[in-house]
DRENLUMDREN-979023 format. One record per residue (C-alpha): residue number from 0; residue in three letters; x, y, z. Coordinates in Angstrom, 3 decimals. Example, Ala and Ser with C-alpha at 12.3 -4.5 7.8 and 13.67 -1.06 7.14 Angstrom:
REC   num   residuo          u          v          w
REC     0       ALA     12.300     -4.500      7.800
REC     1       SER     13.670     -1.060      7.140
This chain:
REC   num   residuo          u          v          w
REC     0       UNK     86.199     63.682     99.876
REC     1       UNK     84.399     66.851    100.939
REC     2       UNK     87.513     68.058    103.158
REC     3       UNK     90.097     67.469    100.243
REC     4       UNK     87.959     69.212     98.090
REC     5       UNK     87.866     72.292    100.561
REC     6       UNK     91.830     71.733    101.088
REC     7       UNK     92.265     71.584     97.251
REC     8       UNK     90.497     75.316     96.611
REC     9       UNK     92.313     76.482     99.586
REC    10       UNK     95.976     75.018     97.639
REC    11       UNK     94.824     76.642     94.353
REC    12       UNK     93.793     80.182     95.718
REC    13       UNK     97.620     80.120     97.737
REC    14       UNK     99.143     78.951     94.873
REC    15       UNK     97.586     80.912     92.214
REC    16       UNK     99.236     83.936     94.602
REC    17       UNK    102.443     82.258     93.998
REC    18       UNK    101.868     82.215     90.592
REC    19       UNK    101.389     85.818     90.590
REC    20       UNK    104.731     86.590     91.953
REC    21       UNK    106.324     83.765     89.688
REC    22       UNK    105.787     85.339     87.026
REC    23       UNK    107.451     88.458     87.730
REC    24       UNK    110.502     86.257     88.377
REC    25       UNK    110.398     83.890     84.914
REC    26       UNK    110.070     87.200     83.182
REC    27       UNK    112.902     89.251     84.538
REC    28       UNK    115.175     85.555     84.419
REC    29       UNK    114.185     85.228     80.469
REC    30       UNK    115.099     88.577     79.237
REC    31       UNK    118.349     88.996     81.495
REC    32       UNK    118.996     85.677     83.197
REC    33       UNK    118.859     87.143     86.658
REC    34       UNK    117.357     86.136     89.449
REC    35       UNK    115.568     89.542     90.895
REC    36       UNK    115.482     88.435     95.090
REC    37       UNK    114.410     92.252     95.319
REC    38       UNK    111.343     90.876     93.428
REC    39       UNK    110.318     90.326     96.905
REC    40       UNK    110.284     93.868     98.234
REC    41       UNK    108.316     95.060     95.293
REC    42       UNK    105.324     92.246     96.453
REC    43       UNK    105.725     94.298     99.912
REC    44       UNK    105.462     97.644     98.186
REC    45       UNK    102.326     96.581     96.149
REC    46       UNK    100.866     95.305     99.964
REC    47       UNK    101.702     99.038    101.369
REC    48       UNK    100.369    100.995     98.392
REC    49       UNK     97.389     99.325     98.001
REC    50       UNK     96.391     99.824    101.844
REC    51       UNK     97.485    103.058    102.207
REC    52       UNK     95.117    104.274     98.969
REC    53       UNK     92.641    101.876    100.026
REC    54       UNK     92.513    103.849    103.652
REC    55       UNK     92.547    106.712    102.043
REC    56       UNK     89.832    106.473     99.500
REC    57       UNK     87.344    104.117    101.027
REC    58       UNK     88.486    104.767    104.627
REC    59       UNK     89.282    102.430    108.085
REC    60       UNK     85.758    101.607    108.486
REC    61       UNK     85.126     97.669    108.498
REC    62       UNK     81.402     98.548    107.626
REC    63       UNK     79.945     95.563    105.112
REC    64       UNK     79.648     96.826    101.753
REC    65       UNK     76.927     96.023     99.054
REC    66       UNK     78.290     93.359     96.144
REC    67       UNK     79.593     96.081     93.913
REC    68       UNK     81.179     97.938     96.596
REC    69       UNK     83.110     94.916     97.412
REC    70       UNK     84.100     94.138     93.496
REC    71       UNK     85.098     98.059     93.811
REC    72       UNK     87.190     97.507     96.650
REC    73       UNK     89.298     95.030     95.083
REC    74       UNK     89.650     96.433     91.835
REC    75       UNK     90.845     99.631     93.298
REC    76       UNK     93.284     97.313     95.944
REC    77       UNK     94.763     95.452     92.584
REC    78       UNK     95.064     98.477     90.398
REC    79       UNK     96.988    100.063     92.490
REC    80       UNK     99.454     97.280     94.518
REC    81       UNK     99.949     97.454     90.416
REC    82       UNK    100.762    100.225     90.087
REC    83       UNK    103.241    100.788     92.794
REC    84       UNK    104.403     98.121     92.491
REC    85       UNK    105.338     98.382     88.805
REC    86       UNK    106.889    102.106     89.917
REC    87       UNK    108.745     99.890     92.255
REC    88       UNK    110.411     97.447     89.458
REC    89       UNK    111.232    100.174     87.238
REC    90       UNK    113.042    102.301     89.797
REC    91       UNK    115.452     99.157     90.570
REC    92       UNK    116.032     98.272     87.368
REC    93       UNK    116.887    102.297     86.388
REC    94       UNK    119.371    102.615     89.936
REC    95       UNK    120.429     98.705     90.569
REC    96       UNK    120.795     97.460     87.783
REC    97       UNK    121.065     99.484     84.261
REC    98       UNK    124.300    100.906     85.804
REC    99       UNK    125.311     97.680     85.965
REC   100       UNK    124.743     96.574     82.581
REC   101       UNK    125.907     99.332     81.091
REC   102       UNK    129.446     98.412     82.209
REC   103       UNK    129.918     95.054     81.808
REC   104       UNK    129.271     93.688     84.727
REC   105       UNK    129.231     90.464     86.121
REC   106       UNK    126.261     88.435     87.043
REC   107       UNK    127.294     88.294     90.413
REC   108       UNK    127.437     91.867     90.703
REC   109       UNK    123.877     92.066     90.032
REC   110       UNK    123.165     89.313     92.721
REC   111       UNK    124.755     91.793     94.945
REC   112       UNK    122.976     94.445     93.943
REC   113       UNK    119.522     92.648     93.719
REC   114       UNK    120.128     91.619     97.952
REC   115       UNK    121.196     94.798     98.552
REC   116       UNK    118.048     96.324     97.176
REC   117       UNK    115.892     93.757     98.526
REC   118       UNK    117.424     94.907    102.325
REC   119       UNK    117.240     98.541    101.449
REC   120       UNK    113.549     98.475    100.305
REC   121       UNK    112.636     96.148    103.334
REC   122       UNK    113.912     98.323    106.107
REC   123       UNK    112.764    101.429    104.344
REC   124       UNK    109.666    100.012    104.480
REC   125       UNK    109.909     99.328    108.062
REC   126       UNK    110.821    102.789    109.088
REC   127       UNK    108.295    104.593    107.305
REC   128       UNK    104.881    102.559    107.415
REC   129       UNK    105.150     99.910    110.410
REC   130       UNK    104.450    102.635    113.095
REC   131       UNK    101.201    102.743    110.921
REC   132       UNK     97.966    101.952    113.584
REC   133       UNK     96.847     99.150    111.980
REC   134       UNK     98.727     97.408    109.212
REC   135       UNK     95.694     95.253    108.266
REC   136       UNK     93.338     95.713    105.391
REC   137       UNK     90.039     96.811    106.575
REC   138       UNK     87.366     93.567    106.210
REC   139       UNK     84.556     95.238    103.765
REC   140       UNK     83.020     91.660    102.997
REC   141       UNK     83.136     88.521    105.407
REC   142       UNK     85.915     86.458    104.930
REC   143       UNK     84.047     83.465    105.776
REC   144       UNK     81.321     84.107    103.488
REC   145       UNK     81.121     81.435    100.777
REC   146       UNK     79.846     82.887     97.207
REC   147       UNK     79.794     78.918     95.528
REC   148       UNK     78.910     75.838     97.618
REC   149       UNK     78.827     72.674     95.235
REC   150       UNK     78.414     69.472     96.730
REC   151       UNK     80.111     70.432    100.493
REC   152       UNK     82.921     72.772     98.355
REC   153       UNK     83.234     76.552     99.990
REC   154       UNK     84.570     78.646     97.646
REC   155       UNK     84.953     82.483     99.727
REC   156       UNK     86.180     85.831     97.923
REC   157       UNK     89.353     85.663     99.267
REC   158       UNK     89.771     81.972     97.801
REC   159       UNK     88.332     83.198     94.248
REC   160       UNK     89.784     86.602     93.208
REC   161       UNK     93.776     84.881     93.394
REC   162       UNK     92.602     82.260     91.381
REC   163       UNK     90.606     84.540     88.593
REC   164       UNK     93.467     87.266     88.596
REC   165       UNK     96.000     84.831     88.110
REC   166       UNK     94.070     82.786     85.261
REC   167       UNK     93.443     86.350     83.605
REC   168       UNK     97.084     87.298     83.686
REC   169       UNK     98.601     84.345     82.941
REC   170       UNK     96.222     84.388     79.529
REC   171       UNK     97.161     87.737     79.112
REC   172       UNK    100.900     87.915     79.478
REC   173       UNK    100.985     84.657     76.949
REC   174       UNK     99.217     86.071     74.592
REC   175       UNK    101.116     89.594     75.111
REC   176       UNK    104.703     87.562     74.656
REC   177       UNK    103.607     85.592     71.428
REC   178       UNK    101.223     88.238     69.545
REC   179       UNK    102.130     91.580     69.922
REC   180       UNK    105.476     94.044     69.259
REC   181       UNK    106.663     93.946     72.549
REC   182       UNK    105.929     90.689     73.361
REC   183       UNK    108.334     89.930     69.756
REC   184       UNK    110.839     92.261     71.505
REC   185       UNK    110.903     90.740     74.900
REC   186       UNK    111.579     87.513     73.153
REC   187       UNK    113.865     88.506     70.907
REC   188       UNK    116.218     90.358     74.013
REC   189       UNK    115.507     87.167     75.670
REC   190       UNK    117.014     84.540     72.515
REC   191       UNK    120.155     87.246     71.779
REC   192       UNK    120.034     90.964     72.962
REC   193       UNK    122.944     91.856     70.882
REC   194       UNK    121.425     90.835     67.717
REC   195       UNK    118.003     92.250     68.539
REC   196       UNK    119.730     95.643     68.987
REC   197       UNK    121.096     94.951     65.545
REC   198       UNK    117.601     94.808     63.969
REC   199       UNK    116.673     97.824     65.863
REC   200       UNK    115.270     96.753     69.360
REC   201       UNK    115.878     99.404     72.051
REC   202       UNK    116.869     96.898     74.611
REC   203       UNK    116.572     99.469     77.372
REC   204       UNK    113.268     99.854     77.182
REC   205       UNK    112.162     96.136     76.402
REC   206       UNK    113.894     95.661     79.775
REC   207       UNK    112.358     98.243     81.874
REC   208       UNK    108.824     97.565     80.173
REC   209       UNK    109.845     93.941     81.348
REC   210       UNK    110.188     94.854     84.991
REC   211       UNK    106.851     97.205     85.275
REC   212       UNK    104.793     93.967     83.629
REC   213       UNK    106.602     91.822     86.647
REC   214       UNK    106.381     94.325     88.929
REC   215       UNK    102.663     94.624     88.178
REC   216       UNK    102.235     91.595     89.040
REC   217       UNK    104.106     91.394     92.278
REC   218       UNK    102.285     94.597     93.236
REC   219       UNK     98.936     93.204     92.661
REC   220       UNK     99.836     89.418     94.399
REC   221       UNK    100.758     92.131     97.457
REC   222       UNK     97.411     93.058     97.939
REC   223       UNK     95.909     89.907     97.486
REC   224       UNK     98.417     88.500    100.495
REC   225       UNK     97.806     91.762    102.527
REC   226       UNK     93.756     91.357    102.715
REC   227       UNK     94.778     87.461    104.161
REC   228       UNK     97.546     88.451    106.215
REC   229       UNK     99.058     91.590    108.345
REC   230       UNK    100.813     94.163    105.700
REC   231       UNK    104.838     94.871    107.192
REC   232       UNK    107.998     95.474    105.823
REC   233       UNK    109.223     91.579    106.398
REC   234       UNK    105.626     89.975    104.807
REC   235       UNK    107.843     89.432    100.836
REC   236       UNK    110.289     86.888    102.367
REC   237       UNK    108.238     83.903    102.483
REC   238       UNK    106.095     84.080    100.010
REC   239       UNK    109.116     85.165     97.714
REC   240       UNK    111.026     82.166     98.043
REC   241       UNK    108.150     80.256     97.537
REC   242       UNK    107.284     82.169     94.297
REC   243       UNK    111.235     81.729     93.511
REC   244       UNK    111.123     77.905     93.766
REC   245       UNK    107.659     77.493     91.909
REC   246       UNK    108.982     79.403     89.162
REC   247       UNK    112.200     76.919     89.117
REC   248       UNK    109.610     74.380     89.600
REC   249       UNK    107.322     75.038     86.406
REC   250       UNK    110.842     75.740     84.351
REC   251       UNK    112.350     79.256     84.906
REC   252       UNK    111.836     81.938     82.051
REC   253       UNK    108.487     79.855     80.897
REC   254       UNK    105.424     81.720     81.852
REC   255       UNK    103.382     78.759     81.320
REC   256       UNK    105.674     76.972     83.990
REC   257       UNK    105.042     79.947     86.416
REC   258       UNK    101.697     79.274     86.733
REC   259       UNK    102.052     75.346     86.390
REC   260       UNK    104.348     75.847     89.169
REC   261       UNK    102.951     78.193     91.260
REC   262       UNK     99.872     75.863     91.432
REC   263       UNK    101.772     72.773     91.991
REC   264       UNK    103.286     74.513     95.313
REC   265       UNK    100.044     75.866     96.572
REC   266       UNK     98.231     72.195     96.032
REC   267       UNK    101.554     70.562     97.679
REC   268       UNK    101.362     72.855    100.925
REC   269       UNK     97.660     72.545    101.240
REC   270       UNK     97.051     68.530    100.860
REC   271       UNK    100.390     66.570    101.858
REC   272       UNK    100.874     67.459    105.466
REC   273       UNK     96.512     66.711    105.992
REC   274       UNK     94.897     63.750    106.344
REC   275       UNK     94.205     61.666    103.946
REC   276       UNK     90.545     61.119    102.751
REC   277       UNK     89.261     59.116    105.829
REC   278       UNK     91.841     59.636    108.173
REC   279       UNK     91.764     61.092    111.039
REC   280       UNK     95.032     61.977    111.635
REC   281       UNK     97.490     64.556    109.386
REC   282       UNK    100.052     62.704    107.410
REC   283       UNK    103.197     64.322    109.456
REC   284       UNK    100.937     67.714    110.324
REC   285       UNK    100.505     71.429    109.277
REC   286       UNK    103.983     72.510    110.560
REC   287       UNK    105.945     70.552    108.301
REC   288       UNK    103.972     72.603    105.260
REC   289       UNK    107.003     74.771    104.395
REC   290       UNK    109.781     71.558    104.540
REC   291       UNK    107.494     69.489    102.137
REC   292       UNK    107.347     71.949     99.718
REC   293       UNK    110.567     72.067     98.758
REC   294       UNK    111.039     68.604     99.658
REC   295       UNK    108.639     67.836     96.407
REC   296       UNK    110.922     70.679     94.814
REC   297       UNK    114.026     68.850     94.854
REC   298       UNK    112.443     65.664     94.205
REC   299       UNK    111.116     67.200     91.010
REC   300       UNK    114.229     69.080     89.560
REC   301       UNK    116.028     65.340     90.531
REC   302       UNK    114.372     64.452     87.653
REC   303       UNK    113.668     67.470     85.469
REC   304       UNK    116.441     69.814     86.294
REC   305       UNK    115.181     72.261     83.706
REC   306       UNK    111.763     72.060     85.833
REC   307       UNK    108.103     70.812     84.397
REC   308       UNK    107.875     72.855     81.441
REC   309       UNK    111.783     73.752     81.185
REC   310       UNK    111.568     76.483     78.466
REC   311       UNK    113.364     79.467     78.100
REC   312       UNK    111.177     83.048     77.461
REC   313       UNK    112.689     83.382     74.516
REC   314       UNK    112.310     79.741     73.140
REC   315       UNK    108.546     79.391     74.171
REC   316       UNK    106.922     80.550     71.321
């Protein structure tokens, strides 16, 4: 029981990273019914920014730092994967795909233009930050180092901050979407754009305010994968599809269903392929993580195409 327990906050901290990125996906679908696969790039962007002001501010050192230094550390690493990464979303949807919209185009033209982007952003990437010395986040606090132990369960930083920022931005984009202006904008782009223009939206800037929230987001999940992981110009792939298919998972444009989602996935990867409580053996082992994921995806939209939740942004309020 004690091992599934430890698997089972190891499946929630992964998935609430999912999650994270989901979001910025089921908010970009609900206002323009696109799928953003350059949502991706922006996760990588938020990963770069985040350790290159990180370096810069607090330096390479992997000295341990005092409690507060630590809670410093990753404030400053969130606010600003953020923060590029929001700069990130607003510049695509401003180059890739306003033009785009402007004229008419078709949906598959933005698909197009979304890949594109995703490929030009990746190897940009590449070029200008992998010849970095050391493309991994500097280890201020031990990794290892539990902060709650009830009953045999570890809980470390690294497991706890996904989970909290997640929780706290979940709450706060819901609450943003049903109770304020722009969340009544957002929605109202999202149920009929031409008839919110009529009643004086500017559906310009709903959209690009749309893509800095998700972009936010993607930045910030960046950093949270780039203190676990090494930071390079190839790290959004994965993770992206995964955040893709638990946002089709929870229902696509729902933010509820991004998180719902996003957690499923996580829990999925971390406790099917391990054993069992009392075995001693995996089920079919760790390597097959990535197949049964989307194994239990298809399974799922078999029987709830529309996903777990299955709402539209604009219908979810």
């Amino acid at each position: 029981m004690t091992d599934f327990l430890n698997f089972l906050v190891a499946g929630i901290s992964r998935g609430s990273m999912y999650a994270l990125i989901a979001l910025g996906y089921t908010l970009v679908y609900g206002v323009l019914q696109l799928i953003n696969f350059a949502h991706s790039e922006v996760f990588m962007s938020g990963a770069f920014g985040s350790l290159i002001i990180i370096n810069t501010v607090v330096g390479r050192g992997t000295h341990a730092l005092p409690w507060y230094g630590v809670i410093g550390v990753l404030l400053l690493g969130l606010l600003s994967g953020a923060v590029v990464g929001a700069i990130v979303a607003w510049s695509l949807e401003r180059v890739a795909y306003r033009p785009l919209r402007k004229r008419g185009a078709p949906k598959l033209a933005f698909l197009i233009s979304a890949i594109g982007m995703s490929f030009f952003l990746s190897e940009f990437a590449g070029k200008m930050f992998n010849r970095l010395n050391n493309n991994n986040f500097p280890q201020y606090f031990d990794p290892n180092r539990h902060i709650l132990h009830v009953g045999g369960v570890y809980v470390t930083i690294p497991q706890l901050v996904p989970i909290v920022s997640a929780l706290v931005m979940m709450v706060f984009l819901d609450r943003l979407v049903s109770k304020t202006k722009l969340g009544r904008s957002i929605r109202g782009v999202a149920e009929d754009a031409p008839t919110a223009a009529l009643m004086g939206i500017d559906i310009d800037k709903t959209i690009a305010r749309t893509f800095i929230i998700g972009g936010a987001l993607g930045g910030a999940a960046g950093f949270l994968f780039g203190t676990a992981f090494t930071v390079s110009n190839t790290m959004g792939f994965i993770p992206g599809v995964k955040a893709f298919a638990a946002a089709v998972l929870g229902g696509i444009g729902n933010i509820r269903g991004a998180m719902l989602g996003g957690l499923t996935l996580g829990m999925i990867e971390a406790l099917v392929p391990t054993a069992p409580w009392g075995a001693t053996h995996a089920w079919i082992g760790i390597q097959w993580t990535d197949a049964v994921a989307f194994v239990v995806l298809v399974l799922v939209l078999m029987f709830k195409p529309t996903g777990l939740l299955g709402e539209r942004l604009g219908r979810s309020a």
